[in-house]
C-alpha positions in Angstrom: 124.1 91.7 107.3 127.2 93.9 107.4 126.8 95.2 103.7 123.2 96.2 104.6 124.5 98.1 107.4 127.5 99.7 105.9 124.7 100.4 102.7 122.3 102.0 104.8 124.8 104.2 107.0 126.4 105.4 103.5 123.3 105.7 101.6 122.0 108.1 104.5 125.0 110.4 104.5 125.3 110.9 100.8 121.6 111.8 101.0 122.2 113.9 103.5 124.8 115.7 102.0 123.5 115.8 98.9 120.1 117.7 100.4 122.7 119.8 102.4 124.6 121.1 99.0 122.5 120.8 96.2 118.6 120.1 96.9 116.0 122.8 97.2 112.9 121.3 97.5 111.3 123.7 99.8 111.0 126.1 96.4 109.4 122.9 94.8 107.3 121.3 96.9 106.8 124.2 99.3 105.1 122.7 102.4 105.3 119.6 101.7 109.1 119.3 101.3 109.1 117.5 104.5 107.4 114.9 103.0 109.2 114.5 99.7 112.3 114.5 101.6 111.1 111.7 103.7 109.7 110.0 100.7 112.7 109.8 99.0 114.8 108.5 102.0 112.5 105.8 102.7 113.0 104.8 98.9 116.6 104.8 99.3 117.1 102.4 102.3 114.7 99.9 101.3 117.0 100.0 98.3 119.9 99.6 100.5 117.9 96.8 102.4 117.1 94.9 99.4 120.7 94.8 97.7 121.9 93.5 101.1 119.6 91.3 101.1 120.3 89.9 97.5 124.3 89.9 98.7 123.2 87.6 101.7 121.4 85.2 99.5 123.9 85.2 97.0 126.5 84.4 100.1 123.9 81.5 101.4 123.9 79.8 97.8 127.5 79.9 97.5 128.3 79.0 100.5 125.7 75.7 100.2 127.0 74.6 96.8 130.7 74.9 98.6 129.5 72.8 100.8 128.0 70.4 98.4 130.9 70.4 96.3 133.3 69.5 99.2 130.6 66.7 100.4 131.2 64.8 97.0 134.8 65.4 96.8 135.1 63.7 100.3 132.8 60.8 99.0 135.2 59.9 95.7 
């Protein structure tokens, strides 16, 4: 849950900064800049969302075969 906050929050500044520096998309797109902008946001946080997700799973699995692994040791 963390990591998916902490990849979100970073993930939406180095956008940020990068469209402050480097991106012209109003030259581009013209009008709808807006849009792309927003577009291409919303693409990177639900990336963020899904790799914290995948770290949380990963977490969940590890932490149940842990478990299962100290539950036979503590049976022998």
């Amino acid at each position: 849950m963390i990591a998916t906050l902490l990849l979100w929050i970073v993930s939406g500044s180095a956008f940020g900064a990068y469209l402050a520096r480097f991106a012209n998309y109003v030259s581009t797109y013209g009008g709808l800049a807006g849009i792309m902008t927003a577009l291409i946001f919303l693409y990177i946080c639900s990336l963020a969302f899904i790799l914290g997700g995948e770290l949380n799973a990963a977490i969940a699995r590890q932490r149940a075969f842990r478990d299962r692994q100290l539950g036979r040791q503590q049976q022998a």
